[in-house]
CHARMM internal coordinates of N, CA and C (Angstrom, degrees):
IC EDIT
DIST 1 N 1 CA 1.4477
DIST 1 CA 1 C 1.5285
ANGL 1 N 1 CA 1 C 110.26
DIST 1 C 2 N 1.2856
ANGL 1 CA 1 C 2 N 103.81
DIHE 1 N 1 CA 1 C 2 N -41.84
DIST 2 N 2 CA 2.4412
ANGL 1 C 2 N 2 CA 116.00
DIHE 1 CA 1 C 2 N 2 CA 178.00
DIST 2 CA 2 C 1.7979
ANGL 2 N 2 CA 2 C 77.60
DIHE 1 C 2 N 2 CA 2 C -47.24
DIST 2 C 3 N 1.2698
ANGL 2 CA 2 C 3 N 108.55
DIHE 2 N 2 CA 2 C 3 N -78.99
DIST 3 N 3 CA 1.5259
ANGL 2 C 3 N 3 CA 105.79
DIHE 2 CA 2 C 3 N 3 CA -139.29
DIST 3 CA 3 C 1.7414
ANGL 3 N 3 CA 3 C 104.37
DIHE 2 C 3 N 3 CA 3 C -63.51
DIST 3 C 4 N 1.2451
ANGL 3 CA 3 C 4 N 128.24
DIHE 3 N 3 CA 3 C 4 N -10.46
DIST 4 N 4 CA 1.1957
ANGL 3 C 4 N 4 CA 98.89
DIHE 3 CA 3 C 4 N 4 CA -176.57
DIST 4 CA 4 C 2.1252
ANGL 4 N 4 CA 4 C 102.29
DIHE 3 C 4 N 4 CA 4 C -108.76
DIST 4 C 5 N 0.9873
ANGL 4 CA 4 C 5 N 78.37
DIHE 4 N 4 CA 4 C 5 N -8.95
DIST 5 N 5 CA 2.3100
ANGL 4 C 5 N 5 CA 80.21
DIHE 4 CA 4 C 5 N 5 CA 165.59
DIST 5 CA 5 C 1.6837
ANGL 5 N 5 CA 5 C 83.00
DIHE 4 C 5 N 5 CA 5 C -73.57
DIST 5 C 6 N 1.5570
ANGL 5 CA 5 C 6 N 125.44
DIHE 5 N 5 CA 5 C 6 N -72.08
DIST 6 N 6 CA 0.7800
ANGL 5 C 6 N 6 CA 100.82
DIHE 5 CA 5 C 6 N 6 CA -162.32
DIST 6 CA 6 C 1.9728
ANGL 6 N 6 CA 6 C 133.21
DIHE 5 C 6 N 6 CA 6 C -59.03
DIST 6 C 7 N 0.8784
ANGL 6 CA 6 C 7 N 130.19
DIHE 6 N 6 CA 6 C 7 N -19.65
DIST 7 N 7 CA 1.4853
ANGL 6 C 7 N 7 CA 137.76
DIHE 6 CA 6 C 7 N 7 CA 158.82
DIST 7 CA 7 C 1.6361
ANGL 7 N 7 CA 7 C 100.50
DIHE 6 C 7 N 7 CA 7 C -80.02
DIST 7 C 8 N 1.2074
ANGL 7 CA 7 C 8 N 122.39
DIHE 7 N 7 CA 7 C 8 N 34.14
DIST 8 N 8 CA 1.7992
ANGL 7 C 8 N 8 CA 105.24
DIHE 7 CA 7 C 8 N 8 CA 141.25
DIST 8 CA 8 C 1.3462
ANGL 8 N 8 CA 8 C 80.71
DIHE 7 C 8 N 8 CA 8 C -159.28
DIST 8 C 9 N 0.9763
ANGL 8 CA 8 C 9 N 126.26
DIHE 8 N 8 CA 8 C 9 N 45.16
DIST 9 N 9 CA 1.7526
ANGL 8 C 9 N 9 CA 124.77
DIHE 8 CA 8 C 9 N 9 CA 146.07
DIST 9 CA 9 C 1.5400
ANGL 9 N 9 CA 9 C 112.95
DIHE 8 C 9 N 9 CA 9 C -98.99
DIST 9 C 10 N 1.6065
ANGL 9 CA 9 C 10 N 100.08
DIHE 9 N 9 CA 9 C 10 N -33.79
DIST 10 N 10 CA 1.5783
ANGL 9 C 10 N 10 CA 105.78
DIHE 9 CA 9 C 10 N 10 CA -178.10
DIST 10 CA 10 C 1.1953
ANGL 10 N 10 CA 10 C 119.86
DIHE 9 C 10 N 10 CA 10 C -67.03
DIST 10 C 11 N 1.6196
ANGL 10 CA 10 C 11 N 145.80
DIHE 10 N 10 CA 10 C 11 N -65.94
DIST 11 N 11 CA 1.4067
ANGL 10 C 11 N 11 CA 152.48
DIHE 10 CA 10 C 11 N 11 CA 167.27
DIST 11 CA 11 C 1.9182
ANGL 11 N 11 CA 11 C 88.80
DIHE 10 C 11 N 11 CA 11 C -17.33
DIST 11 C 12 N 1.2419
ANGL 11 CA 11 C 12 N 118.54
DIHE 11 N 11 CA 11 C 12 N -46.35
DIST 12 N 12 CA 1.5150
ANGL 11 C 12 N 12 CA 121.64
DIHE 11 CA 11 C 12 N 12 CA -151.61
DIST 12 CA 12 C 1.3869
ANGL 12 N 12 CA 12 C 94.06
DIHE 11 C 12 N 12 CA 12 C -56.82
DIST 12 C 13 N 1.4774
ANGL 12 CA 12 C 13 N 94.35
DIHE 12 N 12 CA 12 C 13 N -59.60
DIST 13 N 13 CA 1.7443
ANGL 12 C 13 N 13 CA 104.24
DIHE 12 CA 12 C 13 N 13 CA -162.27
DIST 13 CA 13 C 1.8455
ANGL 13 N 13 CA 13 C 100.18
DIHE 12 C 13 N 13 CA 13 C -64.90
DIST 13 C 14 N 1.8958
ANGL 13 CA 13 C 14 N 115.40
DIHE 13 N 13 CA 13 C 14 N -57.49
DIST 14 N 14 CA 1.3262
ANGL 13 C 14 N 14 CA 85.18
DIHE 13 CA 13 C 14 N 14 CA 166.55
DIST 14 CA 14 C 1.2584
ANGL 14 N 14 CA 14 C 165.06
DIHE 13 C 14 N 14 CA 14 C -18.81
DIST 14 C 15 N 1.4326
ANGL 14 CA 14 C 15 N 99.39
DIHE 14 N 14 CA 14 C 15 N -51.61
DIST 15 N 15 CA 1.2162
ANGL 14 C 15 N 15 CA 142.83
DIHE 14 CA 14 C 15 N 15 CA -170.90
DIST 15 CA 15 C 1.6944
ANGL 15 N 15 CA 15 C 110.77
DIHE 14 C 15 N 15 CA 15 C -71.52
DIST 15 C 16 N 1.3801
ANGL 15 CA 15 C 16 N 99.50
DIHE 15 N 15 CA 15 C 16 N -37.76
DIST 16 N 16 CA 1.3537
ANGL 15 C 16 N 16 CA 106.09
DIHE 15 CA 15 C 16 N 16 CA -161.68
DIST 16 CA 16 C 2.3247
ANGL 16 N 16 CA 16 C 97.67
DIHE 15 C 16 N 16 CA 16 C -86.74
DIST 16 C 17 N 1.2041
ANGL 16 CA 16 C 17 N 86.36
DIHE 16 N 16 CA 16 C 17 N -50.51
DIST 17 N 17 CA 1.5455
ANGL 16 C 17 N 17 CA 97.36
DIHE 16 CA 16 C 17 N 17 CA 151.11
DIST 17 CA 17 C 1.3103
ANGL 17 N 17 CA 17 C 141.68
DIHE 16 C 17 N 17 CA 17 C -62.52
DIST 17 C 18 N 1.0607
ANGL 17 CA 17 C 18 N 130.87
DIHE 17 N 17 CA 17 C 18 N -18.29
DIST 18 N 18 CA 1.3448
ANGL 17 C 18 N 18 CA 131.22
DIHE 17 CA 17 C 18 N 18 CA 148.94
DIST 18 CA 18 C 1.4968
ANGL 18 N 18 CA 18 C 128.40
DIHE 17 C 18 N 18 CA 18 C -79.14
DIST 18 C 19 N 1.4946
ANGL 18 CA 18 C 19 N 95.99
DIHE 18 N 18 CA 18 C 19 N 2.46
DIST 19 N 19 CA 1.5530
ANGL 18 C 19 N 19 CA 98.87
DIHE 18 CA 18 C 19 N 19 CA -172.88
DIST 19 CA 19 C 1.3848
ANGL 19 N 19 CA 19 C 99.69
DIHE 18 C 19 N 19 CA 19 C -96.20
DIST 19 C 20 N 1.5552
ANGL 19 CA 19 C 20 N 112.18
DIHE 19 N 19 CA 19 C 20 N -28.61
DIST 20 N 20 CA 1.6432
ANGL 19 C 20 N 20 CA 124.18
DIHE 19 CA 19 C 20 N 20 CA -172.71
DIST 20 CA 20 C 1.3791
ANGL 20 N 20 CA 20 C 96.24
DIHE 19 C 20 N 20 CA 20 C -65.20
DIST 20 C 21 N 1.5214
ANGL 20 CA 20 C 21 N 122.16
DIHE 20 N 20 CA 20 C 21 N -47.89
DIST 21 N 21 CA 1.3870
ANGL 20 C 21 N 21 CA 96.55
DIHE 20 CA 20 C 21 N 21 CA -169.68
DIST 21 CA 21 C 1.1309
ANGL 21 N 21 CA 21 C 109.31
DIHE 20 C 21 N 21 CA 21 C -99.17
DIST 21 C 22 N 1.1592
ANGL 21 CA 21 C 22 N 142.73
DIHE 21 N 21 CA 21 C 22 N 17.56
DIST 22 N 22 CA 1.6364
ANGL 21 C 22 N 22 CA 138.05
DIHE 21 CA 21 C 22 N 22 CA 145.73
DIST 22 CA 22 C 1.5022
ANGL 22 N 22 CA 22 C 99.52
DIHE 21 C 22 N 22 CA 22 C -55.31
DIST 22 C 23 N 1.6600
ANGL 22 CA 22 C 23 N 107.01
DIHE 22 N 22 CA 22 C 23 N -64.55
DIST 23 N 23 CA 1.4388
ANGL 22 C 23 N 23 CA 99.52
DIHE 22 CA 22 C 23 N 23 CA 171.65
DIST 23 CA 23 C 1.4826
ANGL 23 N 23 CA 23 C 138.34
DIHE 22 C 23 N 23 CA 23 C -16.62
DIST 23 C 24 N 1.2033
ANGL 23 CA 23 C 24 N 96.07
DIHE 23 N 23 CA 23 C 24 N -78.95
DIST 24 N 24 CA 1.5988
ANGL 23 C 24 N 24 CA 117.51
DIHE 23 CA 23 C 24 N 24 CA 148.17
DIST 24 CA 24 C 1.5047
ANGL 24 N 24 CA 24 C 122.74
DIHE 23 C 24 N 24 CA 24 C -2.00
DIST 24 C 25 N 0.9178
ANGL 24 CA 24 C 25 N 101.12
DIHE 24 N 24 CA 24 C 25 N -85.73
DIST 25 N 25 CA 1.6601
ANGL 24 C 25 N 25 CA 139.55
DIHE 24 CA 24 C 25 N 25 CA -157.30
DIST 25 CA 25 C 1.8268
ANGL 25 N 25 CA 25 C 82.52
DIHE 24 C 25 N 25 CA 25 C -67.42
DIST 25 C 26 N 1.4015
ANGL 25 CA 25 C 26 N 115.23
DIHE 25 N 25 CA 25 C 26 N -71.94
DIST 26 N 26 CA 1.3568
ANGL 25 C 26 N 26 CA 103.81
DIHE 25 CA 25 C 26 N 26 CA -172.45
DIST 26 CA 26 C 1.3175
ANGL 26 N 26 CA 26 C 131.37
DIHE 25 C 26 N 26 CA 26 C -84.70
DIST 26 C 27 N 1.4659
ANGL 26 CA 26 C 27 N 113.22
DIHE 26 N 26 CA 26 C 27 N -29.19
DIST 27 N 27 CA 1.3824
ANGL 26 C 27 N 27 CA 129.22
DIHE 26 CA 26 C 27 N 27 CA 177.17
DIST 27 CA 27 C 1.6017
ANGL 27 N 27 CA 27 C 112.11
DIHE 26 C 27 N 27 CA 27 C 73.99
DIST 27 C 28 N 1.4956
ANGL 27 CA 27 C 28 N 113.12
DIHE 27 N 27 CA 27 C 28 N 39.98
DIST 28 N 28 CA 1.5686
ANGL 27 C 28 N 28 CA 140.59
DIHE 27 CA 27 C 28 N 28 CA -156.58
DIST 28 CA 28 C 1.1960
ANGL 28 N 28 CA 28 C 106.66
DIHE 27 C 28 N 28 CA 28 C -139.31
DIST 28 C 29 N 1.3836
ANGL 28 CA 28 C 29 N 126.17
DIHE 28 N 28 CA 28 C 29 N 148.58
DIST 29 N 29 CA 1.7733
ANGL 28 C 29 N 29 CA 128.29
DIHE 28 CA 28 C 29 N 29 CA 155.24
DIST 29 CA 29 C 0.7104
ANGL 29 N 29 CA 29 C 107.41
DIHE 28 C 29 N 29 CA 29 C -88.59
DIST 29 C 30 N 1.4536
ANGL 29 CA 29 C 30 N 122.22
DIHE 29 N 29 CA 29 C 30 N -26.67
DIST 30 N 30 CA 1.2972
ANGL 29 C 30 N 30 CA 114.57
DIHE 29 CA 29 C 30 N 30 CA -141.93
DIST 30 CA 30 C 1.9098
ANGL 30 N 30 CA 30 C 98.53
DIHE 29 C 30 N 30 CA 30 C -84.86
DIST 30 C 31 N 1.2535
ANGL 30 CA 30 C 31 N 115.16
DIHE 30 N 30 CA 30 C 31 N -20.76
DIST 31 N 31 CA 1.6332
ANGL 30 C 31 N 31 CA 106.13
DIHE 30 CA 30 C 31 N 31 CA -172.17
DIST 31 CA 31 C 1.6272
ANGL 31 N 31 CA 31 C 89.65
DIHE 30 C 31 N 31 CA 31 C -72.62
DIST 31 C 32 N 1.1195
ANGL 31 CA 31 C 32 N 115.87
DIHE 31 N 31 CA 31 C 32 N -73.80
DIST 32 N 32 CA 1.5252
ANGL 31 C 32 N 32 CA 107.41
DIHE 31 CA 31 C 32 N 32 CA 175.64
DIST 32 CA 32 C 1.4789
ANGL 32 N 32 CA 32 C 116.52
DIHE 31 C 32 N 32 CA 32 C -18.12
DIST 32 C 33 N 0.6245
ANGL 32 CA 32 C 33 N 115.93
DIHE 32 N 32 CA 32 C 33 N -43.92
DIST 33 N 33 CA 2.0088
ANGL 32 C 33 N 33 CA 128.18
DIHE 32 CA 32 C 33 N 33 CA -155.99
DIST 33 CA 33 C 2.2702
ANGL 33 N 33 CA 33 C 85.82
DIHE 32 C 33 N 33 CA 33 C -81.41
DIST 33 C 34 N 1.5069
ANGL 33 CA 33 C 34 N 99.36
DIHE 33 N 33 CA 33 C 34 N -61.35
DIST 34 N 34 CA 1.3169
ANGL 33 C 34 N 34 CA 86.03
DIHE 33 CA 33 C 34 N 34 CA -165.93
DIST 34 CA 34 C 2.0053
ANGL 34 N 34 CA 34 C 113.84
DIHE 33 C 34 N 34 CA 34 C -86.00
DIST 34 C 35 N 1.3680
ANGL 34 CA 34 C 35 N 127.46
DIHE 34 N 34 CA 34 C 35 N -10.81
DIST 35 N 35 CA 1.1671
ANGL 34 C 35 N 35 CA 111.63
DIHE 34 CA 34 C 35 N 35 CA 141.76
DIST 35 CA 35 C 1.7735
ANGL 35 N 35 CA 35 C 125.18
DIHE 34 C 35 N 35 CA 35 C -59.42
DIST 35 C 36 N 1.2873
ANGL 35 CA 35 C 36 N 121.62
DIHE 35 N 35 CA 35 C 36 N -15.94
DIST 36 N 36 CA 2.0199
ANGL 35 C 36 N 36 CA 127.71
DIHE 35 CA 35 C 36 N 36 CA 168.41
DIST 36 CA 36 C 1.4339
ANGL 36 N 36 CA 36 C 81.60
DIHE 35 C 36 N 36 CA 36 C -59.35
DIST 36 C 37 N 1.3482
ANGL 36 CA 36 C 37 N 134.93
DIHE 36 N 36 CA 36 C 37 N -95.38
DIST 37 N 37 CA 1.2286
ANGL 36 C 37 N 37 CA 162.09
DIHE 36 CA 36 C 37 N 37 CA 150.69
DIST 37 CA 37 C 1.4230
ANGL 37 N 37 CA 37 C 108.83
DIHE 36 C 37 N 37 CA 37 C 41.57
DIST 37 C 38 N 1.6542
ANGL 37 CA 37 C 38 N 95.33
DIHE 37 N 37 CA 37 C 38 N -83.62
DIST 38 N 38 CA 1.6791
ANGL 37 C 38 N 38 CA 122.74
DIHE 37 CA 37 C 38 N 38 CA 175.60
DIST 38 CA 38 C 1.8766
ANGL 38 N 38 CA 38 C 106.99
DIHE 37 C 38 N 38 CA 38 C -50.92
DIST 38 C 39 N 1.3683
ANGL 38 CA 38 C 39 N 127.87
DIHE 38 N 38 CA 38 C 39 N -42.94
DIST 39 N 39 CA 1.3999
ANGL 38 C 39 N 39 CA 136.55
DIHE 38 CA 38 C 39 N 39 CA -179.25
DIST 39 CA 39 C 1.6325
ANGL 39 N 39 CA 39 C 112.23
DIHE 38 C 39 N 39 CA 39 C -76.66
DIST 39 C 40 N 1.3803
ANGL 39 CA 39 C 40 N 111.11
DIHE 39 N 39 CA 39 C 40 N -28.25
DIST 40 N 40 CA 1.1646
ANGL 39 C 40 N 40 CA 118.08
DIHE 39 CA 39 C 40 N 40 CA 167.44
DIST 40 CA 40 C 1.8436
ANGL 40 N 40 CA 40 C 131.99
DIHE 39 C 40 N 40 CA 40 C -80.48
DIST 40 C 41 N 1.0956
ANGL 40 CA 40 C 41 N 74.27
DIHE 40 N 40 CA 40 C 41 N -16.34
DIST 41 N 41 CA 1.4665
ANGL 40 C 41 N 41 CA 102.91
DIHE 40 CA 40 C 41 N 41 CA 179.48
DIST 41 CA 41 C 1.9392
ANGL 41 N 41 CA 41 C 120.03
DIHE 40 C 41 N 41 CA 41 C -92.81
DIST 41 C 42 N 1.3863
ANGL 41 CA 41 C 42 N 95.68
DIHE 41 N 41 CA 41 C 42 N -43.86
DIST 42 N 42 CA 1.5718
ANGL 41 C 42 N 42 CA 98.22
DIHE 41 CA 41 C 42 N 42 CA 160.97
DIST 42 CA 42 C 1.4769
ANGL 42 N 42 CA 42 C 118.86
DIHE 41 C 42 N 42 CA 42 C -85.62
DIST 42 C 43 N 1.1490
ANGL 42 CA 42 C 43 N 125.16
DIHE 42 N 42 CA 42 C 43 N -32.02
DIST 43 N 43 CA 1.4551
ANGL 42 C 43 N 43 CA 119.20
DIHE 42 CA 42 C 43 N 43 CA 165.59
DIST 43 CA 43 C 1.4925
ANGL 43 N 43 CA 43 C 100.32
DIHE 42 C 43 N 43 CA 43 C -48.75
DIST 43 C 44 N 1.0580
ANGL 43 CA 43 C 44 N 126.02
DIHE 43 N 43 CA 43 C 44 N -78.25
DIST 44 N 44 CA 1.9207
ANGL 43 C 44 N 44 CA 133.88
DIHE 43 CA 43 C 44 N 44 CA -179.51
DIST 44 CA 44 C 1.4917
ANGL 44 N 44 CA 44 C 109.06
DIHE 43 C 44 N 44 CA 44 C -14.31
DIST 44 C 45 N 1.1460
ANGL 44 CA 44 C 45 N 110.60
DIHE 44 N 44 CA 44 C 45 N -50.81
DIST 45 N 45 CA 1.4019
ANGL 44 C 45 N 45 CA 123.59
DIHE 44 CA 44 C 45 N 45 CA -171.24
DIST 45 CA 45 C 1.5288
ANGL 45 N 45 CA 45 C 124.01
DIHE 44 C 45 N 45 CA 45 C -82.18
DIST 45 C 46 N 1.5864
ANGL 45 CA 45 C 46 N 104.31
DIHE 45 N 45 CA 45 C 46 N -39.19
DIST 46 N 46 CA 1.7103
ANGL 45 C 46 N 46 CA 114.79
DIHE 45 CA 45 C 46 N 46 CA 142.38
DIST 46 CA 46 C 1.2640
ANGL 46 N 46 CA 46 C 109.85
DIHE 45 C 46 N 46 CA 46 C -39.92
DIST 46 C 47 N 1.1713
ANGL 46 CA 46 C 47 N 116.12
DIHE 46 N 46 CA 46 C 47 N -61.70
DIST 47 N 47 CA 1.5131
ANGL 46 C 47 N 47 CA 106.99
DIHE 46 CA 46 C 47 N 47 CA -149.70
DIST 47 CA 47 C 1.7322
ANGL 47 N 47 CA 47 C 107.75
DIHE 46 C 47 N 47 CA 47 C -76.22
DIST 47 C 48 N 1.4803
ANGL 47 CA 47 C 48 N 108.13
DIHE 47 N 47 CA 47 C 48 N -19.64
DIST 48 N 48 CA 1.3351
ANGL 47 C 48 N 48 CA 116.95
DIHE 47 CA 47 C 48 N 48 CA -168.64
DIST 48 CA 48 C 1.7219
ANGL 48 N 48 CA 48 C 95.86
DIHE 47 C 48 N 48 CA 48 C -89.66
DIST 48 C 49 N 1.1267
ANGL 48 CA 48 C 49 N 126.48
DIHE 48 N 48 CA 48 C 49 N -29.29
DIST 49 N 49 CA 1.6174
ANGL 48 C 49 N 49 CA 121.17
DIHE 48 CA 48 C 49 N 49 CA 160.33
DIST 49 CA 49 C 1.4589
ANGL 49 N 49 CA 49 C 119.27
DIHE 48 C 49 N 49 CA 49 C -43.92
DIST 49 C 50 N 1.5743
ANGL 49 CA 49 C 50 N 95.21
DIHE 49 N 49 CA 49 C 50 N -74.88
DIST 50 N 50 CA 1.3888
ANGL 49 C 50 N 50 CA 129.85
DIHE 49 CA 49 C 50 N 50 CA -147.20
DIST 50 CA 50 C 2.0069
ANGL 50 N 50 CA 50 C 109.36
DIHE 49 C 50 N 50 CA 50 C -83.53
DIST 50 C 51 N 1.7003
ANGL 50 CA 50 C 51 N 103.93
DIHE 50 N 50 CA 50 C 51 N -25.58
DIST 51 N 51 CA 1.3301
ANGL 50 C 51 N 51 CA 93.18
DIHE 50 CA 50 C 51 N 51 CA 167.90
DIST 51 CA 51 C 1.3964
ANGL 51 N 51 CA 51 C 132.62
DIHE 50 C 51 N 51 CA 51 C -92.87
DIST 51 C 52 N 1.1470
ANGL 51 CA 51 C 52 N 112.36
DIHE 51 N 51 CA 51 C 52 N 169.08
DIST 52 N 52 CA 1.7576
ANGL 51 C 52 N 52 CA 120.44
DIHE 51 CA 51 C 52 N 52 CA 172.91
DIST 52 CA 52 C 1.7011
ANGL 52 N 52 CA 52 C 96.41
DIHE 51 C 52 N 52 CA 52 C -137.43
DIST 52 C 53 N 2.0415
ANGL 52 CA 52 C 53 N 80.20
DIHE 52 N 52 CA 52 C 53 N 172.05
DIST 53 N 53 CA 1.1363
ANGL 52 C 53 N 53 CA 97.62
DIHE 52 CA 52 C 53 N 53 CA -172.36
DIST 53 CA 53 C 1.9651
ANGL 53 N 53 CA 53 C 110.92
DIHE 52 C 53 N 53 CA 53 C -111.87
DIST 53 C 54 N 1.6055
ANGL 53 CA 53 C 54 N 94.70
DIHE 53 N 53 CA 53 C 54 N 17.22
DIST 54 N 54 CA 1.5260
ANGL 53 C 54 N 54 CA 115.67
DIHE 53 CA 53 C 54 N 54 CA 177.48
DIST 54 CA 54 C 1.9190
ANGL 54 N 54 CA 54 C 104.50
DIHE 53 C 54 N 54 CA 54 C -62.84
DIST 54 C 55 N 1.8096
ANGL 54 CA 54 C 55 N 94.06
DIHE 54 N 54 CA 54 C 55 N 126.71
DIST 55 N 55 CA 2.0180
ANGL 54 C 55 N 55 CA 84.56
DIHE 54 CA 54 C 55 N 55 CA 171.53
DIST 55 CA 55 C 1.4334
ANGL 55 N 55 CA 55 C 92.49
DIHE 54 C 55 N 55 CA 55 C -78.65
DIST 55 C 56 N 1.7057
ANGL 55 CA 55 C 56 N 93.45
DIHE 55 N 55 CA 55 C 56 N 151.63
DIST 56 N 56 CA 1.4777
ANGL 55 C 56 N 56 CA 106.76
DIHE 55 CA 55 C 56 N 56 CA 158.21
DIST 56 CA 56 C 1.4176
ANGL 56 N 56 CA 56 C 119.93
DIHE 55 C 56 N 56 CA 56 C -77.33
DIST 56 C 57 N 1.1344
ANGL 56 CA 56 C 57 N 113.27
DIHE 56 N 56 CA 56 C 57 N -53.38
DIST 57 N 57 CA 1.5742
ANGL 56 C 57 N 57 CA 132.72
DIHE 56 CA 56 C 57 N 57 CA -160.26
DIST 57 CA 57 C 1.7292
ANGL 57 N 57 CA 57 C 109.88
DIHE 56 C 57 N 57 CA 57 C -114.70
DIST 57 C 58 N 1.4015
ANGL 57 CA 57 C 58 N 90.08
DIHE 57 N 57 CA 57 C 58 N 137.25
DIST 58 N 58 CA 1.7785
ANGL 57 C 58 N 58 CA 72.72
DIHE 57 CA 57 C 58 N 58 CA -167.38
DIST 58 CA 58 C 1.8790
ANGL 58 N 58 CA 58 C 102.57
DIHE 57 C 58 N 58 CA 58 C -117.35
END
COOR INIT
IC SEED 1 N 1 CA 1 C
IC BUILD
């Protein structure tokens, strides 16, 4: 249970830090806002490739 809170605690803290220095760097939301955007947007499209509606397990 440690190791997997801990592996989705990390992206958090990344996440939360890479936004500061986008911040930073631009002094904008909006880059922040449209790299969320851009990640949200390729996940969507993964998932709209890559899923089915096949059961695995029966």
């Amino acid at each position: 249970m440690g190791i997997t809170n801990t592996a989705g605690t990390i992206p958090g803290i990344i996440g939360v830090y890479v936004s500061g220095l986008t911040l930073q760097a631009t002094g904008s939301w909006a880059r922040v806002f449209q790299v969320t955007a851009g990640v949200t947007f390729f996940g969507r499209v993964f998932f709209l490739i890559f899923a089915s509606g096949r059961r695995i397990f029966d």
